[in-house]
LODRENSE-203998 format. One record per atom (N, C-alpha, C, O): residue in one letter; x, y, z. Coordinates in steps of 0.1 Angstrom, whole numbers, padded with zeros to 4 digits. Layout:
<pados>
+--------+-------+-------+-------+
! residu !    xx !    yy !    zz !
+--------+-------+-------+-------+
!      A !     X !     Y !     Z !
...
+--------+-------+-------+-------+
</pados>
This chain:
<pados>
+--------+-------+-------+-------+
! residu !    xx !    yy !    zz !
+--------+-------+-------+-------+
!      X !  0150 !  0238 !  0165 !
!      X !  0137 !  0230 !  0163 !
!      X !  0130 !  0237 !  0151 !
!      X !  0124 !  0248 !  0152 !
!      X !  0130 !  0228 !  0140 !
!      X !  0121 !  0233 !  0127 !
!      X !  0108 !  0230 !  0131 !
!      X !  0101 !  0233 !  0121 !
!      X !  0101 !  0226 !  0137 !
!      X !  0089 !  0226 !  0143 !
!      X !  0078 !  0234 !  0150 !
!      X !  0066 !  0232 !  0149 !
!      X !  0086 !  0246 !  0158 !
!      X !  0083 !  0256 !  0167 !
!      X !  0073 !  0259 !  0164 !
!      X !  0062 !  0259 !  0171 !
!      X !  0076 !  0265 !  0151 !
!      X !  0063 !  0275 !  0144 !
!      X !  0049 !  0270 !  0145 !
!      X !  0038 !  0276 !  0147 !
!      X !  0055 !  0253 !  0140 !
!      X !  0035 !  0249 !  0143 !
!      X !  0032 !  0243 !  0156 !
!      X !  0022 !  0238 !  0158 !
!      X !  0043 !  0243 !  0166 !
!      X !  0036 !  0233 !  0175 !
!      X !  0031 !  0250 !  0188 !
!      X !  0025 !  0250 !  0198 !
!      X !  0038 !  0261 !  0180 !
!      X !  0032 !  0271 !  0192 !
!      X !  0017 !  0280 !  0182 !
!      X !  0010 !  0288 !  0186 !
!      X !  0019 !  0271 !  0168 !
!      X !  0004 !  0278 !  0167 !
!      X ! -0007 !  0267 !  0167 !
!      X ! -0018 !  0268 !  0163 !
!      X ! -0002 !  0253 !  0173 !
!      X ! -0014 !  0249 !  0180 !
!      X ! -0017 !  0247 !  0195 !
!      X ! -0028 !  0243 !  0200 !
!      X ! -0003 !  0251 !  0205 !
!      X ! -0008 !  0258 !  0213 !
!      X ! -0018 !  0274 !  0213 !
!      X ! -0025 !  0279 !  0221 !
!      X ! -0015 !  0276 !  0205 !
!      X ! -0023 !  0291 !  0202 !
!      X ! -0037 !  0294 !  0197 !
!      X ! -0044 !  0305 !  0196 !
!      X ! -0041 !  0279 !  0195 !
!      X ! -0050 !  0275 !  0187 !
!      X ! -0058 !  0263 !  0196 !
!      X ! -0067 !  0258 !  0190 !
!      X ! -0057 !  0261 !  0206 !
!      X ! -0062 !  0252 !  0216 !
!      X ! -0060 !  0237 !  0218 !
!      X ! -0068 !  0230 !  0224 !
!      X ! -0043 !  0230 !  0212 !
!      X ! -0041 !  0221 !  0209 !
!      X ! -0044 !  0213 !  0226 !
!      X ! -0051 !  0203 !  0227 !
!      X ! -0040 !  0218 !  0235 !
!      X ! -0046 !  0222 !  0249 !
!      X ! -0046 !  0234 !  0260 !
!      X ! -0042 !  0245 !  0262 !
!      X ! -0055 !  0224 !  0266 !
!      X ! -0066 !  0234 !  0276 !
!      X ! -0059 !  0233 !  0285 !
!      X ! -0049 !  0225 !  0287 !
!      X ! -0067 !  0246 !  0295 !
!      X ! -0057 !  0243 !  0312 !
!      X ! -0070 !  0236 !  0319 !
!      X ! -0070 !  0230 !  0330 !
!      X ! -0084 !  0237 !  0312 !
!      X ! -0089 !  0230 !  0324 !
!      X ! -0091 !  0214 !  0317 !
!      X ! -0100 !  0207 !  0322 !
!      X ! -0085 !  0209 !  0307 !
!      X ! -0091 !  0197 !  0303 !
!      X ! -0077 !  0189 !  0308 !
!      X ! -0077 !  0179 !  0314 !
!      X ! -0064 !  0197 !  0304 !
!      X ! -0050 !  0190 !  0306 !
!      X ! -0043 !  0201 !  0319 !
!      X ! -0046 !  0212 !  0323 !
!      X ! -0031 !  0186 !  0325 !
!      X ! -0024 !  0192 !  0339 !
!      X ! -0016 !  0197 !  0331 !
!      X ! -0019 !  0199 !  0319 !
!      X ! -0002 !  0202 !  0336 !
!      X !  0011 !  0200 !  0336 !
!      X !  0017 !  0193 !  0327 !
!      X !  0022 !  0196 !  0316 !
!      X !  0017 !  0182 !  0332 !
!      X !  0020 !  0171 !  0324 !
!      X !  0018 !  0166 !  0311 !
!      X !  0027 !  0164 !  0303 !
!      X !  0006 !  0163 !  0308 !
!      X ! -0004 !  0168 !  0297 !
!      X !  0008 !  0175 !  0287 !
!      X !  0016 !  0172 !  0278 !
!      X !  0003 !  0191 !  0296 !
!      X !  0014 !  0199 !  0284 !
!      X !  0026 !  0196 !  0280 !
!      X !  0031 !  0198 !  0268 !
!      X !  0032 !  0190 !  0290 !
!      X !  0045 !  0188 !  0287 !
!      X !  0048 !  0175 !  0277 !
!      X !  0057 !  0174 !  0269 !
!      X !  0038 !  0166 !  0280 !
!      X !  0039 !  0151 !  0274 !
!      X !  0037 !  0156 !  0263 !
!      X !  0048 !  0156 !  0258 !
!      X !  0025 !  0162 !  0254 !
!      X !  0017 !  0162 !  0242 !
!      X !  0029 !  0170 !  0236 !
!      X !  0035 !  0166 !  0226 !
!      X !  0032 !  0185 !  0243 !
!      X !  0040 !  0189 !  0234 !
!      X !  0054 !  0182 !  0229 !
!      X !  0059 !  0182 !  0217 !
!      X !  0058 !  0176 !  0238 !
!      X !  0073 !  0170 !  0236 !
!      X !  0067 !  0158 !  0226 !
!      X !  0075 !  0155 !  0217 !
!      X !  0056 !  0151 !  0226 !
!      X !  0055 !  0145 !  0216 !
!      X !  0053 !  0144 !  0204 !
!      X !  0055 !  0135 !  0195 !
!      X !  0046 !  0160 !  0203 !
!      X !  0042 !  0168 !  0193 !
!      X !  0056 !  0170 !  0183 !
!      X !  0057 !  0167 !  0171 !
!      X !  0065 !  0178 !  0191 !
!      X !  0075 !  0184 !  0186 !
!      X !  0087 !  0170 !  0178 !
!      X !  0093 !  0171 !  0167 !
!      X !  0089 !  0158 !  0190 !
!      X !  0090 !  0152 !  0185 !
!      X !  0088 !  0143 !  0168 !
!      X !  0096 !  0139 !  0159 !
!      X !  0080 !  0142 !  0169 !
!      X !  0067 !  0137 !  0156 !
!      X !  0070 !  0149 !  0147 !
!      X !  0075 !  0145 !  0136 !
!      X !  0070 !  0161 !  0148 !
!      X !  0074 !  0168 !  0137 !
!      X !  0083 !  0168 !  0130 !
!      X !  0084 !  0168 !  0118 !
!      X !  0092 !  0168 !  0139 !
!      X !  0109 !  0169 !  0136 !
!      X !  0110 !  0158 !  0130 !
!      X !  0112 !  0161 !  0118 !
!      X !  0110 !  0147 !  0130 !
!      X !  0110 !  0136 !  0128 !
!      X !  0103 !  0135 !  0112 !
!      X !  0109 !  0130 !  0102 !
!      X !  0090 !  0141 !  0112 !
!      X !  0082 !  0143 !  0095 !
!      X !  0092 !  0152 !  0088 !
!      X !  0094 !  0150 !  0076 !
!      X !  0101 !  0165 !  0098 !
!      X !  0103 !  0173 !  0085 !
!      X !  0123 !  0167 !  0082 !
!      X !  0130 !  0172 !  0073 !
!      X !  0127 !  0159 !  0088 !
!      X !  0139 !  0156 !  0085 !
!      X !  0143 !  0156 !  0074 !
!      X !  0154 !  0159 !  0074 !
!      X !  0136 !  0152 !  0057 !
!      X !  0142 !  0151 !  0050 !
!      X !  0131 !  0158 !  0038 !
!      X !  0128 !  0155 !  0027 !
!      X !  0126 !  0171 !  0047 !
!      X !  0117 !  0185 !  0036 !
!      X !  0126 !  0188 !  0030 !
!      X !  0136 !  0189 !  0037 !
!      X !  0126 !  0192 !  0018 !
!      X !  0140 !  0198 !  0009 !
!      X !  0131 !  0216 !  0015 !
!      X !  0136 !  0225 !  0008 !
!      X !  0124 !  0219 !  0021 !
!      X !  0118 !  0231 !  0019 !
!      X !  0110 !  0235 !  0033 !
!      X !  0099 !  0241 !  0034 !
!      X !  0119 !  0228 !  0042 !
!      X !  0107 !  0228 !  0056 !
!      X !  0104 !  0242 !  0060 !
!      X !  0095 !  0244 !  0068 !
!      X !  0113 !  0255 !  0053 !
!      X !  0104 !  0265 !  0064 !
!      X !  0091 !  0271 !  0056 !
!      X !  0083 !  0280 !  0061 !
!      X !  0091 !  0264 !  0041 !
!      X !  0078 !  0270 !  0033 !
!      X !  0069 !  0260 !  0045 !
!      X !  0061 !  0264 !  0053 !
!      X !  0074 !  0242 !  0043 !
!      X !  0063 !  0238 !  0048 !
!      X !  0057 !  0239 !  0061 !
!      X !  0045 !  0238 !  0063 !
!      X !  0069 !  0242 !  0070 !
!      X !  0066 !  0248 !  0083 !
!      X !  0053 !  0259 !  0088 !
!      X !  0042 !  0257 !  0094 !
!      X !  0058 !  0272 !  0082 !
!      X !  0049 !  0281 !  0075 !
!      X !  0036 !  0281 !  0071 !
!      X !  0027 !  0289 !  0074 !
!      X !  0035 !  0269 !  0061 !
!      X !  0019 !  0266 !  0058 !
!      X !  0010 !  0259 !  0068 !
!      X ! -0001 !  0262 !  0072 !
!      X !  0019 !  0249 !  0072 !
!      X !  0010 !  0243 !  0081 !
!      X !  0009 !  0249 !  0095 !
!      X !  0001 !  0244 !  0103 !
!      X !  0017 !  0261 !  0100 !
!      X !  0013 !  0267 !  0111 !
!      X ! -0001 !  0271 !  0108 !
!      X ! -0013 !  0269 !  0112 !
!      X !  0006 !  0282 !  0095 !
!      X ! -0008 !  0292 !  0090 !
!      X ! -0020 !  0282 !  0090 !
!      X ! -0031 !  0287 !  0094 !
!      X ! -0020 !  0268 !  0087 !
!      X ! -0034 !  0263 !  0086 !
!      X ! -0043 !  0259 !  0102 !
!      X ! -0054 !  0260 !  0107 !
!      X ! -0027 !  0255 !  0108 !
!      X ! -0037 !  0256 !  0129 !
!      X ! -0043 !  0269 !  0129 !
!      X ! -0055 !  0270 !  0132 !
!      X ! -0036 !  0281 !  0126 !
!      X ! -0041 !  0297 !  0126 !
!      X ! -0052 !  0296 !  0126 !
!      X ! -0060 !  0297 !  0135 !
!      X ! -0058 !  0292 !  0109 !
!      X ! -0071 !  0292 !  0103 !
!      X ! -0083 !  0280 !  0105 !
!      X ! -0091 !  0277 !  0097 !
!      X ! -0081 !  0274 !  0118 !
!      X ! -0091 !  0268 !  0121 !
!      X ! -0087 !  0251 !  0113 !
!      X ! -0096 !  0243 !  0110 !
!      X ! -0076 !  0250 !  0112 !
!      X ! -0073 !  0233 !  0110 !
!      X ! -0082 !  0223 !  0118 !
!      X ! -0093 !  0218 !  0114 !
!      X ! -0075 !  0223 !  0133 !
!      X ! -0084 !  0218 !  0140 !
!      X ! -0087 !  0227 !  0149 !
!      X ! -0082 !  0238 !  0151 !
!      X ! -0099 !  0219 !  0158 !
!      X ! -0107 !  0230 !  0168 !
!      X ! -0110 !  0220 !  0182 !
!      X ! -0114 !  0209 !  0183 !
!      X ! -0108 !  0227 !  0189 !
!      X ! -0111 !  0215 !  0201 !
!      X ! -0124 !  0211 !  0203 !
!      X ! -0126 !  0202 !  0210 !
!      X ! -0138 !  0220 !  0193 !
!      X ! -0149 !  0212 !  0195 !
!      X ! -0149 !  0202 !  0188 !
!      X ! -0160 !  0196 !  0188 !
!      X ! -0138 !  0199 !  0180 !
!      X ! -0139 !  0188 !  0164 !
!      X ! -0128 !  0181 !  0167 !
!      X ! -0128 !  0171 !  0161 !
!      X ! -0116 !  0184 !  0176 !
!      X ! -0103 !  0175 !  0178 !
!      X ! -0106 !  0180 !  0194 !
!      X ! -0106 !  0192 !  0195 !
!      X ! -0107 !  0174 !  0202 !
!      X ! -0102 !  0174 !  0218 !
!      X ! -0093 !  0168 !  0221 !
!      X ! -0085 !  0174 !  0228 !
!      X ! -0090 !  0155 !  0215 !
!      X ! -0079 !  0149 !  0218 !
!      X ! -0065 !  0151 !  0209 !
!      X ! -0063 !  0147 !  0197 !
!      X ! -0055 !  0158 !  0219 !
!      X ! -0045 !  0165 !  0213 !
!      X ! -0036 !  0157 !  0206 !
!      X ! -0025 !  0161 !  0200 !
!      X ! -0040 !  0141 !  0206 !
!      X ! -0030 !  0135 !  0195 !
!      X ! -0033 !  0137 !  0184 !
!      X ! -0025 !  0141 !  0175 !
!      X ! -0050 !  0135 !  0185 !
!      X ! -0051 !  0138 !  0165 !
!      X ! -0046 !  0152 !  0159 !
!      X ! -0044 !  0153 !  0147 !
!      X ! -0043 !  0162 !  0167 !
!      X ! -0038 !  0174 !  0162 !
!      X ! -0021 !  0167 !  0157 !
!      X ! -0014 !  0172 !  0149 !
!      X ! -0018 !  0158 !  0164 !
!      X ! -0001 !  0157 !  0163 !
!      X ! -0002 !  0152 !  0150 !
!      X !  0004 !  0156 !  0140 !
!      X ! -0013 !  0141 !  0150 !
!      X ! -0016 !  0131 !  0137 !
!      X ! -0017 !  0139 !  0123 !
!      X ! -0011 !  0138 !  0113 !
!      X ! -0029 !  0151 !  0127 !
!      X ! -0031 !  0158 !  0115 !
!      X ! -0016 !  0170 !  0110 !
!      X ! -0008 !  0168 !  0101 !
!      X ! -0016 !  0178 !  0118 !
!      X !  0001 !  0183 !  0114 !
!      X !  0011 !  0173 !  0108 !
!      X !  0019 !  0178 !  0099 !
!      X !  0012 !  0153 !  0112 !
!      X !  0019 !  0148 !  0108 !
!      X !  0018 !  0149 !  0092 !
!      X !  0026 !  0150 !  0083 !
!      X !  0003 !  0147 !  0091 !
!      X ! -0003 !  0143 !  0078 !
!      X !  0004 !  0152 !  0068 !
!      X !  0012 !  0150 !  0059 !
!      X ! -0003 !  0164 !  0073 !
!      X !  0001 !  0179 !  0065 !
!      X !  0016 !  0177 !  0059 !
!      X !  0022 !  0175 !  0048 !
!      X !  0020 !  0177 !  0072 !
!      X !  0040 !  0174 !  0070 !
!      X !  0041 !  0172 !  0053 !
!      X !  0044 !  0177 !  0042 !
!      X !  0036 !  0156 !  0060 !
!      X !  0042 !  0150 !  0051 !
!      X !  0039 !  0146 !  0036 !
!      X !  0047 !  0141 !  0027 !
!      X !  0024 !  0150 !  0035 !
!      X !  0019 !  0152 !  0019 !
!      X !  0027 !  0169 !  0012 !
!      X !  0031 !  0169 !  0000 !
!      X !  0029 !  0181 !  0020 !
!      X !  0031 !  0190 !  0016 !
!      X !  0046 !  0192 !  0015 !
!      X !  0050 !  0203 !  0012 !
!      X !  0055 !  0184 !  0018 !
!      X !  0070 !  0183 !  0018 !
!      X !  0074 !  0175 !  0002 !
!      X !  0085 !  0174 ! -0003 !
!      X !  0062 !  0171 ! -0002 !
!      X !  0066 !  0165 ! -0017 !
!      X !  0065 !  0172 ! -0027 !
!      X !  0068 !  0169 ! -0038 !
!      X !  0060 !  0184 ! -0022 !
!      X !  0055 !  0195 ! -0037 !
!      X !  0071 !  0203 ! -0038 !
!      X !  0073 !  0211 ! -0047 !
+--------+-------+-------+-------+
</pados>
């Protein structure tokens, strides 16, 4: 999974909560998280620079659960990242 890197630094980063999401939650968002990445970085000529950056950006306060709660837009914004920074 060329993905790992950012989908465990937005677990790391509050992509969810244990008191806002169950179990399931975790399991759904990430699997769809991880999904959706893999999927953006399929055809990165350079996915582990881009990998890399866009973790480091969840690190540094990308999103924040007081500004993204809802852990799709975190999937949406990493998608974004993906896929504008895979063309450089």
């Amino acid at each position: 999974m060329r993905s790992r890197p950012i989908v465990q630094s937005m677990l790391d980063n509050g992509f969810l909560d244990a008191e806002a999401h169950n179990p399931n939650d975790y399991v759904n968002y990430t699997v769809n998280a991880l999904k959706t990445l893999e999927d953006s970085l399929k055809d990165a000529k350079k996915h582990e620079d881009v990998v890399e950056l866009v973790a480091t950006m969840f690190d540094n306060g990308f999103c924040t659960r007081a500004s993204q709660a809802d852990p799709s837009e975190w999937i949406m914004f990493a998608a974004a990242a993906v896929a504008e920074l895979k063309t450089l």
